[in-house]
MDTraj code that builds the backbone (N, CA, C; nanometers):
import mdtraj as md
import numpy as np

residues = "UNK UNK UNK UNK UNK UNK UNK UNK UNK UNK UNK UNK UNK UNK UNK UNK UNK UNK UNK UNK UNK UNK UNK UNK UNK UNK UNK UNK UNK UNK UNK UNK UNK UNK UNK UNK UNK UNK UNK UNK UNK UNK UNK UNK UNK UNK UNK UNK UNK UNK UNK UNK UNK UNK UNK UNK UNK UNK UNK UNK UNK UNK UNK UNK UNK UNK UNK UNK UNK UNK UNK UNK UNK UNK UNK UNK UNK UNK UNK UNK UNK UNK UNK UNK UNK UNK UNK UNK UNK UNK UNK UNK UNK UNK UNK UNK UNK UNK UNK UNK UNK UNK UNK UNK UNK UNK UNK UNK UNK UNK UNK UNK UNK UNK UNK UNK UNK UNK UNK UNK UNK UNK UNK UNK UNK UNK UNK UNK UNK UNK UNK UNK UNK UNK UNK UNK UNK UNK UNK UNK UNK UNK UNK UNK UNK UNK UNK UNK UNK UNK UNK UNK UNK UNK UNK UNK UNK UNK UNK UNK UNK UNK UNK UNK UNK UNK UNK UNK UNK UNK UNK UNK UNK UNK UNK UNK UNK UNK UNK UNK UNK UNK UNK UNK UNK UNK UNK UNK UNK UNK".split()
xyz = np.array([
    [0.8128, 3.9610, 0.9683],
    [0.9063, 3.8512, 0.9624],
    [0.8395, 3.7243, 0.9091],
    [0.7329, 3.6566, 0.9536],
    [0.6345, 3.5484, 0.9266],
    [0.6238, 3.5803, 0.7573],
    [0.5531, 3.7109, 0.7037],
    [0.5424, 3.6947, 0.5807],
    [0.6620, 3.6843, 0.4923],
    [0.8018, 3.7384, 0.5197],
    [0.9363, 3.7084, 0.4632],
    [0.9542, 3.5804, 0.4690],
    [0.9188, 3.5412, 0.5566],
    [0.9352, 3.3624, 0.5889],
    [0.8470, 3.2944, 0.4899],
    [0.7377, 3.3205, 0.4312],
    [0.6259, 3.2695, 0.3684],
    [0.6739, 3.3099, 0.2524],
    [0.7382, 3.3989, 0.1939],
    [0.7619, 3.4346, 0.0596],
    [0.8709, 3.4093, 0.0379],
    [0.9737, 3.3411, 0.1053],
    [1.0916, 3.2864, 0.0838],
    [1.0949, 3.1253, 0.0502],
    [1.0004, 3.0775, 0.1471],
    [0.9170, 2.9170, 0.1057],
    [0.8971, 2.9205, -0.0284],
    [0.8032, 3.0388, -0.0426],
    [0.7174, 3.0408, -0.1749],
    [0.8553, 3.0317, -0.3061],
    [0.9399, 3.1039, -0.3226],
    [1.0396, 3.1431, -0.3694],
    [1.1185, 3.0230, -0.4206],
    [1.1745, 2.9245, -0.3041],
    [1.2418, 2.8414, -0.2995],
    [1.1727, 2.7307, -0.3594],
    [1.0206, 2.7174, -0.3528],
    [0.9360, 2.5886, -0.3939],
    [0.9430, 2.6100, -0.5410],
    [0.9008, 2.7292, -0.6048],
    [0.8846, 2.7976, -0.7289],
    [1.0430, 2.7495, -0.8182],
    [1.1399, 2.7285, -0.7580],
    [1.2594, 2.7143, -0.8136],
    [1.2839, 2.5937, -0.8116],
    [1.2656, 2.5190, -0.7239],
    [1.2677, 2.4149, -0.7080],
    [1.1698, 2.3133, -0.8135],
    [1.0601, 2.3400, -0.8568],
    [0.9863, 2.3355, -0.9641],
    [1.0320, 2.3458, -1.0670],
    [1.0719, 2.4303, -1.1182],
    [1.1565, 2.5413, -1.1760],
    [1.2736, 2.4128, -1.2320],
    [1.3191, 2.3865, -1.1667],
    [1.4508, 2.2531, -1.2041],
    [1.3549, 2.1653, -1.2397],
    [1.2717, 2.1128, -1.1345],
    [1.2521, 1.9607, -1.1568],
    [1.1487, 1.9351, -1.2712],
    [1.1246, 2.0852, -1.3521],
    [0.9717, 2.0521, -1.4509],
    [1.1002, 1.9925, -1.5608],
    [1.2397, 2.0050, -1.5974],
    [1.2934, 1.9973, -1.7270],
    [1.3677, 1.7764, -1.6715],
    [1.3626, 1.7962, -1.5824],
    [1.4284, 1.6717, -1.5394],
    [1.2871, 1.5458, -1.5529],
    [1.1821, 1.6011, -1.5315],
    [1.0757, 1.5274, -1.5296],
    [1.0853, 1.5086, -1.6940],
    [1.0517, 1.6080, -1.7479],
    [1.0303, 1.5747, -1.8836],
    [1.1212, 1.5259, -1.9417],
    [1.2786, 1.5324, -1.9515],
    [1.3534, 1.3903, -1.9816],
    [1.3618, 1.3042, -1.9616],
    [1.3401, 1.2628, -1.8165],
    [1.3135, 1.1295, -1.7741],
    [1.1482, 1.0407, -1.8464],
    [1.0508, 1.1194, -1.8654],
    [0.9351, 1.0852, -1.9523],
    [1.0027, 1.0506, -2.0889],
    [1.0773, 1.1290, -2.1543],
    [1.1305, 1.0722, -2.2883],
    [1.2453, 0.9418, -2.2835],
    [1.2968, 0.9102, -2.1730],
    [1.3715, 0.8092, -2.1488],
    [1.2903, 0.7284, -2.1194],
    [1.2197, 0.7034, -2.0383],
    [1.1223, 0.6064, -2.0108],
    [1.0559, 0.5611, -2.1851],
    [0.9793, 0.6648, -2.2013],
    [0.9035, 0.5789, -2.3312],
    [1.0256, 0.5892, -2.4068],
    [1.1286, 0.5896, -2.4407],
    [1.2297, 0.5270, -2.5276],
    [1.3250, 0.3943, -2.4530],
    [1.3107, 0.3842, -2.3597],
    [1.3480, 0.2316, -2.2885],
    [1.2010, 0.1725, -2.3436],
    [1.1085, 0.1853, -2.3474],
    [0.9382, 0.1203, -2.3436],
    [0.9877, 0.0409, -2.4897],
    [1.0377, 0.1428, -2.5756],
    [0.9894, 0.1335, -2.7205],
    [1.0988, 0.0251, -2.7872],
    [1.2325, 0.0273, -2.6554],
    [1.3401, -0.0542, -2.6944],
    [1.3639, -0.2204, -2.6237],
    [1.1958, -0.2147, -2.5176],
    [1.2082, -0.3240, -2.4853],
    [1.3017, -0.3679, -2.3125],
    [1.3423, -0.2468, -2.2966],
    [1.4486, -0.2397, -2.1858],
    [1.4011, -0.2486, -2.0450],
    [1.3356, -0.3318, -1.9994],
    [1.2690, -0.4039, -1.9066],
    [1.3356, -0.3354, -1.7821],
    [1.4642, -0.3795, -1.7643],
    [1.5601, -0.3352, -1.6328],
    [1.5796, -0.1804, -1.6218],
    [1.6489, -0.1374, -1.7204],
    [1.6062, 0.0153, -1.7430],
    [1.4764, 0.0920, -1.6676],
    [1.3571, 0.0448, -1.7162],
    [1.2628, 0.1056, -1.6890],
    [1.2621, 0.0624, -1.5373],
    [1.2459, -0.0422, -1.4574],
    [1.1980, -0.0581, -1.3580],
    [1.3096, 0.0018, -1.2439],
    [1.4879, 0.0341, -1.3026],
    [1.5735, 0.1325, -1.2236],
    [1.4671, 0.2359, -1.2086],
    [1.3962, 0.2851, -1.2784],
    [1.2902, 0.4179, -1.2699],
    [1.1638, 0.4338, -1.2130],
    [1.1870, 0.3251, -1.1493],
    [1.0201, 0.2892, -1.0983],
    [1.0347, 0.2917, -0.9566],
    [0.9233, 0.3589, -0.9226],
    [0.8898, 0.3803, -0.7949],
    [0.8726, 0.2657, -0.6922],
    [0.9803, 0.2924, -0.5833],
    [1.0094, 0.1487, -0.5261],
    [0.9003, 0.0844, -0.4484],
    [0.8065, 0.1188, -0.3949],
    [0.6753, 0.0588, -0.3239],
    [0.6312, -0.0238, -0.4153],
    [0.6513, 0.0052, -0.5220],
    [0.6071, -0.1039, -0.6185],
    [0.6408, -0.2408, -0.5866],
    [0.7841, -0.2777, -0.5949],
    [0.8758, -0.3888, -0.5307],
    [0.8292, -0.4247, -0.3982],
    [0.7470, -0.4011, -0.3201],
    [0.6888, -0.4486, -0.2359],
    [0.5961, -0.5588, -0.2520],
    [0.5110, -0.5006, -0.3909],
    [0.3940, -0.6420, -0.4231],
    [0.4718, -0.7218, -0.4766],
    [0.5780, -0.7225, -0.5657],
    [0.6769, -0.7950, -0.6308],
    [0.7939, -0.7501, -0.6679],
    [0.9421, -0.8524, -0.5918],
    [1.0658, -0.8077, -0.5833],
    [1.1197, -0.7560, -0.7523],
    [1.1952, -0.6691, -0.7783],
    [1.1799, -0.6382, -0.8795],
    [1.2690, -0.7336, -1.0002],
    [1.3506, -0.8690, -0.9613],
    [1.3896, -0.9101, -0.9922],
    [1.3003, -1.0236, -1.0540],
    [1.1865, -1.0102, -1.0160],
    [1.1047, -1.1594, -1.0356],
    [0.9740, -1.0592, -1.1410],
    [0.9820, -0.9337, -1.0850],
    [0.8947, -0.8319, -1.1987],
    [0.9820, -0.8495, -1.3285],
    [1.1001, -0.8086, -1.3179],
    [1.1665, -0.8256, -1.4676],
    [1.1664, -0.9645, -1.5395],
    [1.1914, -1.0448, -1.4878],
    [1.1768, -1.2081, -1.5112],
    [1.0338, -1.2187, -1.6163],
    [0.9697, -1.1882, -1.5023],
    [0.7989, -1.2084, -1.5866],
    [0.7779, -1.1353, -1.6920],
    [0.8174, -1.0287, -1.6829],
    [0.7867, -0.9076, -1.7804],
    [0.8456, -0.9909, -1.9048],
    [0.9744, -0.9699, -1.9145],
    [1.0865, -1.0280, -2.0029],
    [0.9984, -1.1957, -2.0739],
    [0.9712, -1.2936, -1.9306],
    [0.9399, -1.3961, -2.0024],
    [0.7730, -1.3382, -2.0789],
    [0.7023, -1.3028, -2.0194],
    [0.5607, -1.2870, -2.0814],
    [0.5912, -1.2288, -2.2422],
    [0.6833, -1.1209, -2.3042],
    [0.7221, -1.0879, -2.3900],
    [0.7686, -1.1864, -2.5040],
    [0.8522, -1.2819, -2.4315],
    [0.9148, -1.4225, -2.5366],
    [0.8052, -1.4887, -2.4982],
    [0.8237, -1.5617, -2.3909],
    [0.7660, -1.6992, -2.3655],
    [0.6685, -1.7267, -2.4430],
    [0.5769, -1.6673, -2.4360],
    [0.4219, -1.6623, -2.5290],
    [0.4286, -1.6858, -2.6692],
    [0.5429, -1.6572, -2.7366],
    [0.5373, -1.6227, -2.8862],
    [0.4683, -1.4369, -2.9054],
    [0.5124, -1.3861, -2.8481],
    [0.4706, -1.2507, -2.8439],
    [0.6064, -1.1855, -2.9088],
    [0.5917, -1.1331, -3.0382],
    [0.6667, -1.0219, -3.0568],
    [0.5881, -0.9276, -3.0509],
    [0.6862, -0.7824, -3.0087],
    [0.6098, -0.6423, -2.9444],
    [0.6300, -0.5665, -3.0514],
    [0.5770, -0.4649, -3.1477],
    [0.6860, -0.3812, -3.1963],
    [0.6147, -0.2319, -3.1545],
    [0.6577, -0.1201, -3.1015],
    [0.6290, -0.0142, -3.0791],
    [0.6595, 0.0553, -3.1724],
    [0.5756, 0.1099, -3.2422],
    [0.5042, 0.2334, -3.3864],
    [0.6196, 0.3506, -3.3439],
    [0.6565, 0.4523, -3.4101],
    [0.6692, 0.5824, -3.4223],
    [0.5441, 0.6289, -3.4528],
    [0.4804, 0.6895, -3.3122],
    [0.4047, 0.8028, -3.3437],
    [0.4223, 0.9287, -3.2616],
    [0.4040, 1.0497, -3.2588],
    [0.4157, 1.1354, -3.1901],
    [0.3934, 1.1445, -3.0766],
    [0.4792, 1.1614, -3.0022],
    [0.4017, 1.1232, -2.8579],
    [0.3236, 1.1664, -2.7898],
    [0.3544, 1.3370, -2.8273],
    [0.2568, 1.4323, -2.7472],
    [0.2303, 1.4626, -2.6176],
    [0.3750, 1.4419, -2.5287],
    [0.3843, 1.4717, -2.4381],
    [0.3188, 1.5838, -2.3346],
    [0.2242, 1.5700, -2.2511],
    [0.1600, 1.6759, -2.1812],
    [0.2230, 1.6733, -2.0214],
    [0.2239, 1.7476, -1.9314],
    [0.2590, 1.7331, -1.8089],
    [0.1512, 1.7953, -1.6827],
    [0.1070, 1.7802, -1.6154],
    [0.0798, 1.8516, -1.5034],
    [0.1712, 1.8991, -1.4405],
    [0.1027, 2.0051, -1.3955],
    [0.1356, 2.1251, -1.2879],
    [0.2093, 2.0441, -1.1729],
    [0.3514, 2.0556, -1.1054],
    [0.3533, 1.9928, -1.0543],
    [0.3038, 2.0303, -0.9400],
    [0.2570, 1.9310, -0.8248],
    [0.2141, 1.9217, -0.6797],
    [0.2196, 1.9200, -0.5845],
    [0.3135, 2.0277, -0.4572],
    [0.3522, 1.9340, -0.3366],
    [0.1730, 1.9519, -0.2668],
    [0.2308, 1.7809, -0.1904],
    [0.1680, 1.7084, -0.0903],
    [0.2168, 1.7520, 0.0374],
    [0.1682, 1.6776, 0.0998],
    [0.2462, 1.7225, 0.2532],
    [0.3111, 1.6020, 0.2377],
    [0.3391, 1.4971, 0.2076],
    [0.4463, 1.3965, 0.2283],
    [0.5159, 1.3667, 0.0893],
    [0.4974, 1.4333, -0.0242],
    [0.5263, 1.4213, -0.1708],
    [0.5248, 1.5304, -0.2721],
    [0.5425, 1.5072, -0.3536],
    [0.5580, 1.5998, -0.5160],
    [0.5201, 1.4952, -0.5923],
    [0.4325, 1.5333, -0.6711],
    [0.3904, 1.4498, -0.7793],
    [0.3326, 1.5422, -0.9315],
    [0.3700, 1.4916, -1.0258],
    [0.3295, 1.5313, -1.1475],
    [0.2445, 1.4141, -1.2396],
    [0.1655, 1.4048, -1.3385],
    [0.1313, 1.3318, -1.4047],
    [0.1723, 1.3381, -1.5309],
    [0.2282, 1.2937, -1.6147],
    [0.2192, 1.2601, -1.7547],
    [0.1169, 1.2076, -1.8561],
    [0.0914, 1.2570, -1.9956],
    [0.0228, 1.2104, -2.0557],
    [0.1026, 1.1910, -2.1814],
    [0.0475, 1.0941, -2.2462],
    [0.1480, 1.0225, -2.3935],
    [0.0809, 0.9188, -2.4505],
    [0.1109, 0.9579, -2.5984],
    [0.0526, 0.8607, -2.7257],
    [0.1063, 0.7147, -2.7426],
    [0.0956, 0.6411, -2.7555],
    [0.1739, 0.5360, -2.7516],
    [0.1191, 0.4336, -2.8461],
    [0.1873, 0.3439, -2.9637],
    [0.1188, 0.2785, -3.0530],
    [0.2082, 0.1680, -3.0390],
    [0.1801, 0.0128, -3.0559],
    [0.2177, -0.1176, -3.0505],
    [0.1424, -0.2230, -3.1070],
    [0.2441, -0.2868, -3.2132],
    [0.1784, -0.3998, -3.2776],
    [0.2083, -0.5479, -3.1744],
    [0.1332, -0.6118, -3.1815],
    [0.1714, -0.7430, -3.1017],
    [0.1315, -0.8618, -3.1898],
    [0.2370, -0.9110, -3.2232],
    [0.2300, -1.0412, -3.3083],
    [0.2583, -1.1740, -3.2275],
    [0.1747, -1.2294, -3.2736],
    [0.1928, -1.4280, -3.2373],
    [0.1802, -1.4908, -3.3400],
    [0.2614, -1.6077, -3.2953],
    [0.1978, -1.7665, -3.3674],
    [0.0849, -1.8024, -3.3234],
    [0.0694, -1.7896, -3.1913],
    [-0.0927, -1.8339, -3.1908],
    [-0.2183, -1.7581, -3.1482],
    [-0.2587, -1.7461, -3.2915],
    [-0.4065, -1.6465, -3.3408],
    [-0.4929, -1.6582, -3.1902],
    [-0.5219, -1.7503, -3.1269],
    [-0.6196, -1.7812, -3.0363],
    [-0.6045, -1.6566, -2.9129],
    [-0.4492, -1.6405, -2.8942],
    [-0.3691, -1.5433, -2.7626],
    [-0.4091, -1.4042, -2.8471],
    [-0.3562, -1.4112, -2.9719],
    [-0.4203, -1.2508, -3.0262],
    [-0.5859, -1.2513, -3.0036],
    [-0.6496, -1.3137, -3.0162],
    [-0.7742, -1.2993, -3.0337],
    [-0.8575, -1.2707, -2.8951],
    [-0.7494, -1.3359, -2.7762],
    [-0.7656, -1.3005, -2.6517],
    [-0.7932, -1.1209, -2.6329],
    [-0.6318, -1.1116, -2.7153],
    [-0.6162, -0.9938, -2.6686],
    [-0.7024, -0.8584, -2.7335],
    [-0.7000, -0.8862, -2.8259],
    [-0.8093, -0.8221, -2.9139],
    [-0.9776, -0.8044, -2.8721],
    [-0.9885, -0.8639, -2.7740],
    [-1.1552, -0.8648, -2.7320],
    [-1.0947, -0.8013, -2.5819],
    [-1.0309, -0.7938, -2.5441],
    [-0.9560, -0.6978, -2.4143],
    [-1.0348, -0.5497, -2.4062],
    [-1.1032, -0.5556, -2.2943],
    [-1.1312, -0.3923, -2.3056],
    [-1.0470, -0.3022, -2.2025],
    [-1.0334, -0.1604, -2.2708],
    [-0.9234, -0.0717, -2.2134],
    [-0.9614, 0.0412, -2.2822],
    [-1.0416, 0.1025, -2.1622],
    [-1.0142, 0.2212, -2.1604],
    [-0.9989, 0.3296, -2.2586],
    [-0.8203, 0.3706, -2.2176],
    [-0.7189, 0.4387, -2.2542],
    [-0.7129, 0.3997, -2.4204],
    [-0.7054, 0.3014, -2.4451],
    [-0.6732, 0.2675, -2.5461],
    [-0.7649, 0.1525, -2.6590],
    [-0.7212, 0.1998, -2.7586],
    [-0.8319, 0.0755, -2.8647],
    [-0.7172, 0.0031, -2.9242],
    [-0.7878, -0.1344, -2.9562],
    [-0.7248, -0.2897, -2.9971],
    [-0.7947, -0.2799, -3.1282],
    [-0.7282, -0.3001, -3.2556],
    [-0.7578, -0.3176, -3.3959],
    [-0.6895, -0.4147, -3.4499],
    [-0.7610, -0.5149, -3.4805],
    [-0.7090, -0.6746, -3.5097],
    [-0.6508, -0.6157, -3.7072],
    [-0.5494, -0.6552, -3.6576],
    [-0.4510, -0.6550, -3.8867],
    [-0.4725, -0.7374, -3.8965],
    [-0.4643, -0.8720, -3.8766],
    [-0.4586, -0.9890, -3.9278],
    [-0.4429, -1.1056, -3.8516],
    [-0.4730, -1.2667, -3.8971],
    [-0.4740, -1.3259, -3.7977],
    [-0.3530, -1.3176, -3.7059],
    [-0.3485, -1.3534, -3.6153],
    [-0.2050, -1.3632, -3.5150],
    [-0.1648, -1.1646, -3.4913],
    [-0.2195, -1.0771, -3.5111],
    [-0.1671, -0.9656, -3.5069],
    [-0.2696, -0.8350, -3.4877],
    [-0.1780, -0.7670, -3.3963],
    [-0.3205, -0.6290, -3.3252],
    [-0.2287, -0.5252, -3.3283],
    [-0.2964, -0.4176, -3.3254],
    [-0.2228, -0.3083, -3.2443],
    [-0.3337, -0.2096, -3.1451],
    [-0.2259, -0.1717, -3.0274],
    [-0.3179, -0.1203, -2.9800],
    [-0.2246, 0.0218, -2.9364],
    [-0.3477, 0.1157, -2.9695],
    [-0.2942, 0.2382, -2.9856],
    [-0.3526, 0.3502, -2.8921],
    [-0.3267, 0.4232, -2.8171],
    [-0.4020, 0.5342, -2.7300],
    [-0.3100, 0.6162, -2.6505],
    [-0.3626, 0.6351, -2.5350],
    [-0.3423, 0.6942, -2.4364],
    [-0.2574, 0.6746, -2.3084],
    [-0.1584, 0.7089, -2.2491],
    [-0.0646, 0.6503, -2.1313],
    [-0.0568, 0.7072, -1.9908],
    [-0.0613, 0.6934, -1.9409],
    [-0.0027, 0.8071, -1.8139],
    [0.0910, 0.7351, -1.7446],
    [0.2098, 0.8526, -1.6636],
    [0.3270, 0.7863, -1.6059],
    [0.2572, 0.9104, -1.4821],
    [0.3112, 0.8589, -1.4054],
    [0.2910, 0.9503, -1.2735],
    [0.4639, 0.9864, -1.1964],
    [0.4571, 1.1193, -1.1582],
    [0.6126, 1.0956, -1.1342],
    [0.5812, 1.1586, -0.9439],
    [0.6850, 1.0748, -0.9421],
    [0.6844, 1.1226, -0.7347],
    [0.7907, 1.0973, -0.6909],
    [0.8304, 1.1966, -0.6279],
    [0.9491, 1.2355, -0.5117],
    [0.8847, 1.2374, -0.3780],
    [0.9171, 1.1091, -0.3005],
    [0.8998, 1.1493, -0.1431],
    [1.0053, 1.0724, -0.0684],
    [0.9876, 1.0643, 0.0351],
    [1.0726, 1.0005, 0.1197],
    [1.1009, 0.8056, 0.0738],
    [1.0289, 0.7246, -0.0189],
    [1.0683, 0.6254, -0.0646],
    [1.1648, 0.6507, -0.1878],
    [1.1582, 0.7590, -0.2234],
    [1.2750, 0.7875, -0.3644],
    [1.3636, 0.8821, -0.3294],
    [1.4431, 0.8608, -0.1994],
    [1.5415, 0.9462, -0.1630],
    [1.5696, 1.0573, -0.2293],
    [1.4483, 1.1446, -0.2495],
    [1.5161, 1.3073, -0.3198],
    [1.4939, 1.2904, -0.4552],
    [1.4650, 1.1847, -0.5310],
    [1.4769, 1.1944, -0.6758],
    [1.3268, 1.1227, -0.7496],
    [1.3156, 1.1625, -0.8151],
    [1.1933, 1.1071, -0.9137],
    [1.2084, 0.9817, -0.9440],
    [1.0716, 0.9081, -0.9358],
    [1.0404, 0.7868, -0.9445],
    [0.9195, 0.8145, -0.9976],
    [0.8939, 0.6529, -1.1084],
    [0.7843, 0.7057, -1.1601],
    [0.7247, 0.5629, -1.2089],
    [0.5231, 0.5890, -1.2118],
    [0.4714, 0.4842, -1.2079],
    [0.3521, 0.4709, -1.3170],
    [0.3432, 0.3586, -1.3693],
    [0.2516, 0.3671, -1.4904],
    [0.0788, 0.4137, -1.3789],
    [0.0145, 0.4793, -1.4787],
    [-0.0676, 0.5451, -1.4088],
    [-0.2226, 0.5348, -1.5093],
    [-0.2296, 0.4117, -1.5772],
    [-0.3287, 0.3906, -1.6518],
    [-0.4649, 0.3342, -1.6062],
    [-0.5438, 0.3220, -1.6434],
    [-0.6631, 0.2799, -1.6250],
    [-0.6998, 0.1537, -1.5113],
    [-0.5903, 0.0630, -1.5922],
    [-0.5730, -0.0856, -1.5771],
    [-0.4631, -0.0900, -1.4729],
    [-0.4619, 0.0131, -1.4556],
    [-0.3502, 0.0084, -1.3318],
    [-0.3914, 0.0453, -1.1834],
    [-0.5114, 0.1075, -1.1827],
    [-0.5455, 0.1741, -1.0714],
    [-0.5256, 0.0876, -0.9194],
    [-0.5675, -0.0794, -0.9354],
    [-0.6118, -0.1804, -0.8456],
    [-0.4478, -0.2254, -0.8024],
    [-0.3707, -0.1672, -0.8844],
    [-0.2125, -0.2141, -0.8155],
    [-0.1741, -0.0284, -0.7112],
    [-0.1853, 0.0189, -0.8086],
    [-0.1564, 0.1775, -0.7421],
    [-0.2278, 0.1701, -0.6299],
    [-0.3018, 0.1445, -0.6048],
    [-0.4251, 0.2050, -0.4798],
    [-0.3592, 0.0929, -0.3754],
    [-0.2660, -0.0088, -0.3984],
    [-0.1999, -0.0908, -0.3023],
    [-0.1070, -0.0169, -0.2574],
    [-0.0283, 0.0719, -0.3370],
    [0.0880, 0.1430, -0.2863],
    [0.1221, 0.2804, -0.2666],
    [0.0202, 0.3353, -0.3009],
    [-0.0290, 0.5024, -0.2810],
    [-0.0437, 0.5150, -0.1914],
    [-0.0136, 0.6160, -0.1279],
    [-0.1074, 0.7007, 0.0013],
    [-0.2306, 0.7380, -0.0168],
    [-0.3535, 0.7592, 0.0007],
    [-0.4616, 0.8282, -0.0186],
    [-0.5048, 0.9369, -0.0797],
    [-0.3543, 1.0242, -0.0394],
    [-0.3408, 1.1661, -0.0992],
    [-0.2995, 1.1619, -0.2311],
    [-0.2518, 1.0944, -0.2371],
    [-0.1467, 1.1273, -0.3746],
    [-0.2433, 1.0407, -0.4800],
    [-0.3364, 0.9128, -0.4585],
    [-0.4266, 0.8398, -0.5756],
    [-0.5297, 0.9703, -0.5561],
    [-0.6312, 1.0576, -0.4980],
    [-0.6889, 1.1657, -0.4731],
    [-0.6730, 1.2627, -0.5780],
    [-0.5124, 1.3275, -0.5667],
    [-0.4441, 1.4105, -0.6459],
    [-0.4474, 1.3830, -0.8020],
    [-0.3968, 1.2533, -0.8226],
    [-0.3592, 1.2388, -0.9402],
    [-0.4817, 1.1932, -1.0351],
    [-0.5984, 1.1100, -0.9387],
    [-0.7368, 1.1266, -1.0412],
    [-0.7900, 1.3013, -1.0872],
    [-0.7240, 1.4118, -0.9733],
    [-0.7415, 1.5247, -1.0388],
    [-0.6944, 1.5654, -1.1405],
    [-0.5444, 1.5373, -1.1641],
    [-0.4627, 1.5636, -1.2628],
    [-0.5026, 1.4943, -1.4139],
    [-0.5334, 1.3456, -1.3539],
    [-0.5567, 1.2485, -1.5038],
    [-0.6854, 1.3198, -1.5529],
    [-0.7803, 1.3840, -1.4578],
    [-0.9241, 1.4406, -1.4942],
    [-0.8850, 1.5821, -1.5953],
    [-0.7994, 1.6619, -1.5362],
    [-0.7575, 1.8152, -1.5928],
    [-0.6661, 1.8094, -1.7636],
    [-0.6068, 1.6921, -1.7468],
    [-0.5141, 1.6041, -1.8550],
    [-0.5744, 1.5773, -1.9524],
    [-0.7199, 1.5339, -1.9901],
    [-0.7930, 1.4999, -2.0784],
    [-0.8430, 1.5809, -2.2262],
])
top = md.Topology()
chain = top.add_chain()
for i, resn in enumerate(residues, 1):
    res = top.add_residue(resn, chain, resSeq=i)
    for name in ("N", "CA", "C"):
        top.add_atom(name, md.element.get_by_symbol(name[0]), res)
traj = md.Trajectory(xyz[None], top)
């Protein structure tokens, strides 16, 4: 009886997977096509709500939105292939989590050369900064989105930028297990 019980778990998790690997991966192509269109509110409906804890998400969109204008920052996001990869997904004992990996290319233009030039001496990781011209960069590489279902995303996927430069906000709102997990995944991803 115990092992019917164990292979019926097994069964049900496998299917359950099974759905959520094709829902993950649309929601990854919606996300970086809100990214690429600028859609600030969009994306952060998709974002994993612990986030909104360090900042309400109304005052996250505000900033986001103003840092984009305010500055003299136009964004433009490249067509390049994205190259979507996924991890295996994961249950936790308090979660499911998958990682994403993706190409991502962006020019960033200003009026003032001094803010590009900031940004251009920026080190990252994931990604390299190649100055075009005065007032103008692009920076082109590597992304990760992390996706998680637990008891803060009532049943449904939520999902969180999972980059380099991101780790010192994540590690505020992660569980232990799940930042653990997903340096495995970003490690296997490479």
């Amino acid at each position: 009886m115990k092992k019917l019980i164990m292979c019926l778990l097994a069964l049900s998790f496998t299917a359950a997977v099974a759905q959520d690997a094709p829902i993950i991966q649309k929601d990854f192509q919606t996300i970086i096509g809100y990214t690429r269109k600028l859609e600030i509110d969009k994306i952060l409906d998709m974002t994993y709500p612990p986030m909104f804890k360090l900042m309400p998400k109304e005052q996250m969109s505000a900033m986001a939105k103003g840092v984009l204008t305010g500055m003299g920052i136009k964004t433009i996001y490249e067509e390049v292939p994205v190259g979507l990869k996924l991890s295996p997904l994961k249950k936790l004992s308090n979660a499911t989590i998958c990682l994403g990996k993706y190409n991502q290319s962006m020019i960033l233009e200003s009026t003032q050369p001094s803010l590009v030039d900031m940004i251009a001496k920026a080190k990252m990781k994931d990604n390299t900064i190649e100055k075009l011209a005065p007032g103008k960069v692009r920076i082109k590489g590597t992304n990760y989105l992390l996706a998680i279902k637990d008891a803060n995303t009532n049943g449904t996927w939520k999902y969180l930028r999972y980059d380099d430069e991101d780790v010192e906000t994540n590690a505020k709102i992660l569980p232990k297990e799940i930042s653990t997990n997903v340096a495995l995944m970003k490690a296997a991803l490479k």
